[in-house]
C-alpha positions as CSV (number, residue, x, y, z in Angstrom):
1,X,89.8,85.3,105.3
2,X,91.8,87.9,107.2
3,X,92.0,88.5,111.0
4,X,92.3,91.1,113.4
5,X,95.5,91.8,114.0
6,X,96.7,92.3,117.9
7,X,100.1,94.3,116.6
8,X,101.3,94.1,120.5
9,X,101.4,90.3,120.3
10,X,102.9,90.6,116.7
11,X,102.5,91.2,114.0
12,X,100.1,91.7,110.8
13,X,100.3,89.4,108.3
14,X,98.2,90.2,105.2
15,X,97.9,90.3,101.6
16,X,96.3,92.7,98.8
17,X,97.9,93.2,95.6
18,X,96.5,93.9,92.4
19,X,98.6,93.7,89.5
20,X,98.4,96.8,87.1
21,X,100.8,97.8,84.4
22,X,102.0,101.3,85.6
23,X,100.0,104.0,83.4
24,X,104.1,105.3,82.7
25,X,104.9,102.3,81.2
26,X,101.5,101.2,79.3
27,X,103.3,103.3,76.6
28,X,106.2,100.8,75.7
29,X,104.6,98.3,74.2
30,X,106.8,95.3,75.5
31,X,104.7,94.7,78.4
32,X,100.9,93.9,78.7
33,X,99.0,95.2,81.7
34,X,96.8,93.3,84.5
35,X,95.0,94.5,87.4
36,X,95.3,91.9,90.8
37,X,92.6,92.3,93.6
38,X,91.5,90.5,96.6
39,X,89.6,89.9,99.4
40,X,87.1,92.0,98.3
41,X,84.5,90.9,101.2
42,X,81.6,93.3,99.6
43,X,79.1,93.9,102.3
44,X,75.3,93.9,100.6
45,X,74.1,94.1,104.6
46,X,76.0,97.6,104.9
47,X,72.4,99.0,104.5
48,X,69.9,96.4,106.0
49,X,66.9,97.9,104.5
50,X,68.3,97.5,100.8
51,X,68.9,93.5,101.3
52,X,65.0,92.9,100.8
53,X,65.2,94.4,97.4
54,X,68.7,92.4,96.2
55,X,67.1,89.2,97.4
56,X,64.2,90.4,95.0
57,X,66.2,91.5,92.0
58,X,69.0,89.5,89.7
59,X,72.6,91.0,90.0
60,X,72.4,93.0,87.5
61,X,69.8,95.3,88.6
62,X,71.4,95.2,92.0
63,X,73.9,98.9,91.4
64,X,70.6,100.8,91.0
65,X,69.4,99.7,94.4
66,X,72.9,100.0,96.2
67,X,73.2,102.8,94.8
68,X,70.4,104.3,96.0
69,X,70.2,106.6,99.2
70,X,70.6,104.6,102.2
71,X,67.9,104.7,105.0
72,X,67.9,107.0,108.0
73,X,68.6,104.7,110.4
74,X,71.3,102.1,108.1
75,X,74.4,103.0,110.6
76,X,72.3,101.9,113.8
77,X,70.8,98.9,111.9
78,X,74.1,98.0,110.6
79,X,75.9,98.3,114.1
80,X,73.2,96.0,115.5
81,X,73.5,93.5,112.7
82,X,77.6,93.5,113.0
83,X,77.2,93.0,117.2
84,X,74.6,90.5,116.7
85,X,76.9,88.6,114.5
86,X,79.9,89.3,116.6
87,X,81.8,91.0,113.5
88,X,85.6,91.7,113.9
89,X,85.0,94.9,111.8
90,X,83.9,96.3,108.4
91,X,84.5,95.1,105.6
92,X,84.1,96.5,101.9
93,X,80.7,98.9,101.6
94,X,79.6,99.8,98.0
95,X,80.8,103.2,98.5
96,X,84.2,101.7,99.1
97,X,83.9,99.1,96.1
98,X,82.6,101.8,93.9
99,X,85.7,104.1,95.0
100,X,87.5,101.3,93.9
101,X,86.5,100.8,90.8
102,X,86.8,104.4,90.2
103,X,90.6,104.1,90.9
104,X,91.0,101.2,88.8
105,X,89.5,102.8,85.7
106,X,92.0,105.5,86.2
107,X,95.1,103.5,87.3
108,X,94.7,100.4,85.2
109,X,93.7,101.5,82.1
110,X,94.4,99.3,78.9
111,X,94.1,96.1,81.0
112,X,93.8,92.5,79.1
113,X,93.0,90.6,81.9
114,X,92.0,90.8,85.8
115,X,92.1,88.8,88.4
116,X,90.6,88.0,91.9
117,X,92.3,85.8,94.3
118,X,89.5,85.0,96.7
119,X,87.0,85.7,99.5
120,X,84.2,87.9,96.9
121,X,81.9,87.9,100.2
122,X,81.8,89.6,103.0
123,X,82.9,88.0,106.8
124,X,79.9,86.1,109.1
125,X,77.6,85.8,106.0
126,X,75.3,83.5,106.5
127,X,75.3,84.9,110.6
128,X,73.6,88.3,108.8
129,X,71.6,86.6,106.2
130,X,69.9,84.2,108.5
131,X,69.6,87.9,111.0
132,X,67.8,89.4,107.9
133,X,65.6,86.8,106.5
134,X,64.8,84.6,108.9
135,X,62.2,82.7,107.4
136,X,64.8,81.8,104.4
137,X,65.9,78.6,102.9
138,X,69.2,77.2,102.8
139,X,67.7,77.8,98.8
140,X,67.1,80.9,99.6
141,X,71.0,81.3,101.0
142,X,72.0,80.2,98.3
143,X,71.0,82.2,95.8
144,X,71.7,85.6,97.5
145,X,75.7,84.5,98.3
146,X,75.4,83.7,93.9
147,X,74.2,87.0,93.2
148,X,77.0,88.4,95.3
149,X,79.3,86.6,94.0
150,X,77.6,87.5,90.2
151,X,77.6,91.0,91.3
152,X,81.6,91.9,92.1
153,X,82.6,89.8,89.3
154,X,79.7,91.8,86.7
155,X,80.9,95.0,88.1
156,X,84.6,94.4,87.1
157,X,83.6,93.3,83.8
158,X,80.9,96.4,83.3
159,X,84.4,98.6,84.1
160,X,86.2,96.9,82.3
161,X,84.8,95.5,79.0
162,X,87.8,94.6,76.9
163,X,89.5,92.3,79.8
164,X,89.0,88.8,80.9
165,X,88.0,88.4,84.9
166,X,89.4,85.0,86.4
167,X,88.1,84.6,90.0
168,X,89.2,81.6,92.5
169,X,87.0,81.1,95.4
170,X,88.0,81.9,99.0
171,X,87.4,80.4,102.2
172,X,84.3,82.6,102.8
173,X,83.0,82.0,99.5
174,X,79.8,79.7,100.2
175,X,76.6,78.4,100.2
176,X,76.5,76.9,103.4
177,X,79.2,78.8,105.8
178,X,83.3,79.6,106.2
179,X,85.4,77.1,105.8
180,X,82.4,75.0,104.4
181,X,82.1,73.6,101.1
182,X,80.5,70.4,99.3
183,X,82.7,69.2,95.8
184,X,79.8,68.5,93.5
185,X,76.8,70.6,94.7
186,X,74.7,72.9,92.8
187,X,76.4,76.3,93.8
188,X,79.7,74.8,92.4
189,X,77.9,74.7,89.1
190,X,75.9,77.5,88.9
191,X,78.8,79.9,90.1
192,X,81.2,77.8,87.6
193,X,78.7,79.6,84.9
194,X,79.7,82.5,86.4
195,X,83.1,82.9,86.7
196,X,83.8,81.0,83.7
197,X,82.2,83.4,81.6
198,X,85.0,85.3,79.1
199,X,86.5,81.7,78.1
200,X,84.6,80.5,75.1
201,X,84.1,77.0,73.2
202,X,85.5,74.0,74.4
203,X,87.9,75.7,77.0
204,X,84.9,77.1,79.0
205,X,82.7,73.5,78.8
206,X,85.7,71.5,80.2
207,X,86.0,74.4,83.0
208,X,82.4,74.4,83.7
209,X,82.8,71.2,84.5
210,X,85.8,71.2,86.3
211,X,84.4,73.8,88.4
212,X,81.4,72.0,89.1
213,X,83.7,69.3,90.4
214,X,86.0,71.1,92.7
215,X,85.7,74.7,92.3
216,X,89.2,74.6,89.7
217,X,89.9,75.3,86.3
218,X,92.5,76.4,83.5
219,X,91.8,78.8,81.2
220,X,94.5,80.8,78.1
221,X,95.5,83.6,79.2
222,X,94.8,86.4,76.1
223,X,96.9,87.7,73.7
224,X,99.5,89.1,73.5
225,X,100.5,86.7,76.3
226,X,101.6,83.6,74.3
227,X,101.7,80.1,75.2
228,X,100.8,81.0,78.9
229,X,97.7,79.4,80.8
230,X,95.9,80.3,83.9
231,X,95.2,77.4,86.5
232,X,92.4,78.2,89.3
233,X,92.1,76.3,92.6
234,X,89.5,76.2,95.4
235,X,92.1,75.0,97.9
236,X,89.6,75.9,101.3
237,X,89.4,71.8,100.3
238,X,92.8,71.9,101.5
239,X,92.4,74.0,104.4
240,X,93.4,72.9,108.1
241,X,89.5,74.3,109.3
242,X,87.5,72.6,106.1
243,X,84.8,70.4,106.5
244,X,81.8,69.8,104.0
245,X,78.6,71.6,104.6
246,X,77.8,68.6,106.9
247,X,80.2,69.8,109.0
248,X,82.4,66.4,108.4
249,X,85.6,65.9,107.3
250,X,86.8,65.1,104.1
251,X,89.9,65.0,102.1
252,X,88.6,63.2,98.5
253,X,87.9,66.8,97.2
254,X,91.5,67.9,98.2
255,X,93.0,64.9,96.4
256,X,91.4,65.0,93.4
257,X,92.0,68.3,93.0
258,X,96.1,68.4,93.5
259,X,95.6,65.3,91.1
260,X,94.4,67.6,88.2
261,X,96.8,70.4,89.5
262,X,99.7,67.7,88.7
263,X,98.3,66.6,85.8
264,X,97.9,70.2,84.0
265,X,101.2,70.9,84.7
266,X,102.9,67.8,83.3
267,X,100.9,68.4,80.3
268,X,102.2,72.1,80.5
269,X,105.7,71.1,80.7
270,X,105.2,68.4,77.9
271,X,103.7,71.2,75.3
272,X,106.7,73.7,76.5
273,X,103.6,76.0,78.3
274,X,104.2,78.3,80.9
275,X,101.7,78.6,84.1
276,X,100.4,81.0,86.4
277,X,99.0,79.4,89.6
278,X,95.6,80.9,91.3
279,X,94.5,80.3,94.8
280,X,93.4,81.8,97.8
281,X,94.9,80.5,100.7
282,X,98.7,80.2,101.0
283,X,100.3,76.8,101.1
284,X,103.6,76.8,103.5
285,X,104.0,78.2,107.1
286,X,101.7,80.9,108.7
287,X,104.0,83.0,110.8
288,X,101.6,84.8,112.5
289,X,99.3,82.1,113.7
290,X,102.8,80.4,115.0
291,X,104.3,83.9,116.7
292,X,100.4,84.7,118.3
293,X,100.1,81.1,119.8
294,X,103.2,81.0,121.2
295,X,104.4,77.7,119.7
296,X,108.0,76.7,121.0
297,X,109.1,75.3,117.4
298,X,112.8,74.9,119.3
299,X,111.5,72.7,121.4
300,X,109.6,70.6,119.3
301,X,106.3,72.8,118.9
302,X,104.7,72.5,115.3
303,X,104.4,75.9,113.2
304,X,101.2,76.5,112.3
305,X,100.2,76.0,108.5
306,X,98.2,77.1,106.6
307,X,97.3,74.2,105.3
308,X,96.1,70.9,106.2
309,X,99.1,68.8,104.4
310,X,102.2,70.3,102.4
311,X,100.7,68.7,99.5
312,X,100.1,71.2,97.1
313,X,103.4,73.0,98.2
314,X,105.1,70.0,97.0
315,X,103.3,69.7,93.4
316,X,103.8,73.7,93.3
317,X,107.7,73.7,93.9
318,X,108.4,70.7,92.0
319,X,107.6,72.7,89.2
320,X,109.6,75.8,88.7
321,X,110.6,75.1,84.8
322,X,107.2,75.6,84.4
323,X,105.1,78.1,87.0
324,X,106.3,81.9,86.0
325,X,103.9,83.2,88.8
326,X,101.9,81.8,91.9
327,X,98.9,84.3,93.2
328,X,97.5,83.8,96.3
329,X,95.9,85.9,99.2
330,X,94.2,85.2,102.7
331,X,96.5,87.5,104.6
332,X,94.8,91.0,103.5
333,X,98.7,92.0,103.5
334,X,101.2,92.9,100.9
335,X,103.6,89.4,100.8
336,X,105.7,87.0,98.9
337,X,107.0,84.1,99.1
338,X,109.6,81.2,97.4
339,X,108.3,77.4,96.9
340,X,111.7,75.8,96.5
341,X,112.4,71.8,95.5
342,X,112.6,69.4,98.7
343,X,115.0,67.8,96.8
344,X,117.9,69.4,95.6
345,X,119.6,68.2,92.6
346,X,116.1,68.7,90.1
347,X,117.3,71.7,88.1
348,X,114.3,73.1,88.1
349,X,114.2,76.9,89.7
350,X,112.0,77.7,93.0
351,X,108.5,79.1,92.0
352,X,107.9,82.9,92.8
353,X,104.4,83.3,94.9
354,X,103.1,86.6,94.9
355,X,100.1,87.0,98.1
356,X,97.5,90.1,97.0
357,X,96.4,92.4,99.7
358,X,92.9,93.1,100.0
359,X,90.2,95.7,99.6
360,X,88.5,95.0,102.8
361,X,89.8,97.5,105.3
362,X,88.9,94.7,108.2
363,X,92.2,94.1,109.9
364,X,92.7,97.9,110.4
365,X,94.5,98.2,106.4
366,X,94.0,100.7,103.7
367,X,92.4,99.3,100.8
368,X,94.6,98.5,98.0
369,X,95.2,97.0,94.4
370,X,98.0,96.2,92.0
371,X,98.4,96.9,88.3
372,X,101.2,94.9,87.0
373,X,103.0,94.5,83.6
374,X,103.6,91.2,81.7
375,X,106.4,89.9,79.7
376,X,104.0,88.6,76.6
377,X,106.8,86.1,75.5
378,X,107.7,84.3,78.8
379,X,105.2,85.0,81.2
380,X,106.9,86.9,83.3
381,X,105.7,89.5,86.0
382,X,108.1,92.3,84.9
383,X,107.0,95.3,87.7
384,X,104.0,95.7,89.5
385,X,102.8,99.1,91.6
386,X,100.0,99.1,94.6
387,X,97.6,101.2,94.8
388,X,96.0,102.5,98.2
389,X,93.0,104.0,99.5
390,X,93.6,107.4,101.8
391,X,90.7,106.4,103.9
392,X,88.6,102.8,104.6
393,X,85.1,104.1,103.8
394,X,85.6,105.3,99.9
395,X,83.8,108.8,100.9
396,X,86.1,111.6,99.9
397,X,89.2,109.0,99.3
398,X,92.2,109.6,97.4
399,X,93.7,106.3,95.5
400,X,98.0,107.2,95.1
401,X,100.6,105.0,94.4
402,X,101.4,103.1,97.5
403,X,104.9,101.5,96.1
404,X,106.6,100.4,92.5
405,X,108.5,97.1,92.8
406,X,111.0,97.7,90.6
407,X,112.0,101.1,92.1
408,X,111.7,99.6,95.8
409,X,113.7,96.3,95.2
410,X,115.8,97.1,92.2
411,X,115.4,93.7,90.9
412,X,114.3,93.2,86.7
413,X,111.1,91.2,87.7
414,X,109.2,89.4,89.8
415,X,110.4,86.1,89.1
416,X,111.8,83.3,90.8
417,X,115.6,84.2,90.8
418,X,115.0,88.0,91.7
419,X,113.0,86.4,95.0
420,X,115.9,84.3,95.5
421,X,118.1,87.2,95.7
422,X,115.0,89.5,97.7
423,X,114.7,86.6,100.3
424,X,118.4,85.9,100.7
425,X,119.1,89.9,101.3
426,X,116.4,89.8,104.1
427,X,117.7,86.8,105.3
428,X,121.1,88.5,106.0
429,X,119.5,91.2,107.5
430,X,118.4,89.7,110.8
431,X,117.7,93.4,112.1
432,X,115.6,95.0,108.8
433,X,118.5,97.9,108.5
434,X,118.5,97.6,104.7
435,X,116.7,99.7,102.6
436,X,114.6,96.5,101.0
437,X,113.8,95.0,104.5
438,X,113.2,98.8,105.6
439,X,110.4,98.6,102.2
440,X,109.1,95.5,102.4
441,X,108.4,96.3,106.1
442,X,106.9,100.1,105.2
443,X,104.7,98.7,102.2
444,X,103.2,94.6,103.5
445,X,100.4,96.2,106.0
446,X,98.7,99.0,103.7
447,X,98.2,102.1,105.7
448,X,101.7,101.0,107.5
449,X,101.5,99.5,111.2
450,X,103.4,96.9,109.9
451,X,106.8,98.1,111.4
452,X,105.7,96.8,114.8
453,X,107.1,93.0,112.9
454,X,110.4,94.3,112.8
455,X,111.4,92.7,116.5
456,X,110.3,89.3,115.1
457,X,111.8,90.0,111.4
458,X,113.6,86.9,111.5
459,X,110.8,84.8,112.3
460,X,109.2,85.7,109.3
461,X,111.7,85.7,106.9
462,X,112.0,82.0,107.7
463,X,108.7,81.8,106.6
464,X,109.6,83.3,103.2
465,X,111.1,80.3,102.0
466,X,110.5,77.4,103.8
467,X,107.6,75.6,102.9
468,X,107.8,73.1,104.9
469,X,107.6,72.5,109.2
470,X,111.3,70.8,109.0
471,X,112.5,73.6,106.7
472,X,110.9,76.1,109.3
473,X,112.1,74.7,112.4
474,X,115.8,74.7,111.0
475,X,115.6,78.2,109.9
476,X,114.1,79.7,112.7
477,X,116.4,77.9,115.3
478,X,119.5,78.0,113.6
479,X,120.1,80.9,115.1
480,X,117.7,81.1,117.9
481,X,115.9,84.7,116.8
């Protein structure tokens, strides 16, 4: 879940990427392409008078009806369903997720595998359905956020029919509200079906039901990629706002679920695997929530995280021999960041965590995606480009290259010792005057606002690599920026 950013208080801290292998170097051979989105938020409200006819229909009959022309009067009725809901802005239309998909087709072609850090749904949900259908069932609810969910995930698939779609969950990505979730329930299981669908055999049983559990599961990655598996989490359980749809508390479901995480990956390192890490929400510091409240972390104020403990940070960093990649997203922005060892001493290297920007223009951002390319052998993120929208509606828009990696950073991958060397550069930079401080600052906020950070650039940067409140605090105040 993004927020709207108030860029005189700060800054806007946001993540879309998509990974796509660059169209120029599909050609080599060496590399195999993926395409990484997030925070899609589709809207299915965006024309009130079509939501009668989705509830009606299954998911895949719901194109022909968004698809349709929209009613005379859909902007009012649309403006009076986002008041009434008190809705920060607009999120992703079906003119904007068709768009889109458009782009993708032609920037990502030859892709083995996609996939979708979080938030599939659009912000204040359930406010809108309950607006819509009053006389509905929390059945009712339901269903409709499934086919919703059903629908982005079939849409990818229909564009793409030769790649798999992995999808984690997102903190708005329920039956029964934001930041609300119940491990075990029925829309666990029946969206488990869902998502789980291109893994086959025993691999997809064992991730049904580890989805119907906790919203996680690993999956192979597909050839070319060798030896490499895919491990999704449903970390809102972790988040500092969850609460079951009881509105209660509860940290069993976030326990569990760091339990299997650690447990995958000692397996992975015991069968020499590598790992790439899905989630949605970030674990580590969230700068902007600690800049915006004005916490004095110099004089004993805690930085705001962004989660509830630094536990899956720690199982995350203490395996570096073994994670090529970490995806995560929340942020709508354009990010990265380095999970390094609390203790020193472990050989092991930090993990690189890549944070996707969205295609939900709501914090005032272009759409985006990425198209990265794969090192089949070791897992490795080699390059990546991001894609952006001219416009936030998709009418008339123009998708262009937004940035290449490679050509903005220099640096041979994205792995954990060219992050090292990113992070240490911006580090030593304290006033963004080098030319990769100058991009990261042009390309993290998508339609570039993002400049407006720079004052507070070394504020940030301390949240780059240090995971942790202690580590934080002694970065941030070793030098009193």
């Amino acid at each position: 879940m993004g927020r709207k950013f108030q860029m005189s208080a700060v800054c806007a801290f946001a993540v879309l990427l998509v990974f796509t292998l660059p169209s120029k170097a599909q050609g080599s051979g060496s590399t195999v392409p993926v395409l990484m989105v997030s925070d899609i938020h589709f809207e299915p409200f965006w024309d009130p008078a079509k939501a009668q006819r989705l509830a009606a229909v299954p998911a895949d009959e719901w194109k022909a009806t968004l698809a349709a022309p929209d009613a005379a009067d859909r902007a009012q009725r649309f403006s009076d369903l986002e008041e009434t809901c008190h809705a920060r802005g607009i999120d992703t239309s079906y003119p904007l997720f068709a768009s889109s998909l458009d782009a993708m087709r032609a920037d990502a072609a030859g892709i083995k595998f996609i996939t979708i850090s979080g938030d599939l749904i659009a912000h204040a949900f359930s406010c809108k359905y309950r607006t819509v259908f009053p006389r509905a069932t929390p059945a009712d609810y339901r269903a409709f956020v499934e086919k919703t969910i059903a629908f982005v995930v079939r849409s990818l698939r229909e564009d793409f029919p030769g790649a798999a779609v992995y999808a984690a969950l997102g903190n708005n990505d329920s039956d029964c509200g934001d930041y609300q979730l119940d491990a075990q329930s029925e829309f666990l299981a029946a969206t488990g079906k869902t998502l789980t669908a291109d893994l086959s055999g025993a691999e997809r049983r064992s991730a049904m039901d580890a989805f119907a559990a906790g919203g996680y599961y690993s999956a192979t990655l597909p050839a070319p990629i060798q030896r490499t598996r895919l491990l999704v989490l449903d970390d809102l359980f972790m988040a500092r706002r969850y609460a079951t749809c009881a509105n209660k508390p509860d940290t069993s479901a976030a326990a569990a679920q760091v339990a299997w995480l650690q447990q995958q990956l000692e397996r992975a390192r015991q069968k020499k695997e590598k790992i790439w890490v899905m989630g949605h929400i970030p674990p580590g510091v969230d700068p902007y929530s600690t800049l915006t409240k004005g916490k004095d972390i110099c004089a004993g104020g805690t930085p705001q995280m962004f989660l509830s403990s630094g536990a899956l940070a720690d199982v995350l960093a203490n395996f570096g021999d073994v994670i090529q990649l970490a995806i995560f997203a929340h942020t709508h922005m354009d990010e990265m960041r380095l999970l390094e060892p609390e203790k020193s001493g472990t050989g092991h290297e930090p993990v690189a965590l890549k944070m996707v920007s969205s295609i939900s223009p709501i914090d005032g951002n272009n759409p985006s995606f990425t198209v990265g390319s794969v090192d089949p052998r070791s897992g490795i993120l080699k390059d990546y480009r991001v894609f952006a929208a001219s416009n936030q509606t998709g009418v008339d828009t123009q998708w262009t290259e937004e940035y290449d990696y490679a050509e903005a950073y220099h640096e041979p991958s994205f792995s954990s010792s060219s992050v090292v060397n990113l992070v240490a550069e911006f580090k030593a930079d304290p006033l963004a005057q080098s030319q990769a401080s100058e991009n990261y600052l042009k390309n993290y906020f998508v339609g570039d606002v993002s400049r407006q950070i720079k004052p507070f650039w070394p504020l940030y940067v301390c949240a780059l690599a240090n995971h942790t409140e202690d580590a934080y605090r002694s970065c941030a105040c070793s030098k009193a920026p």
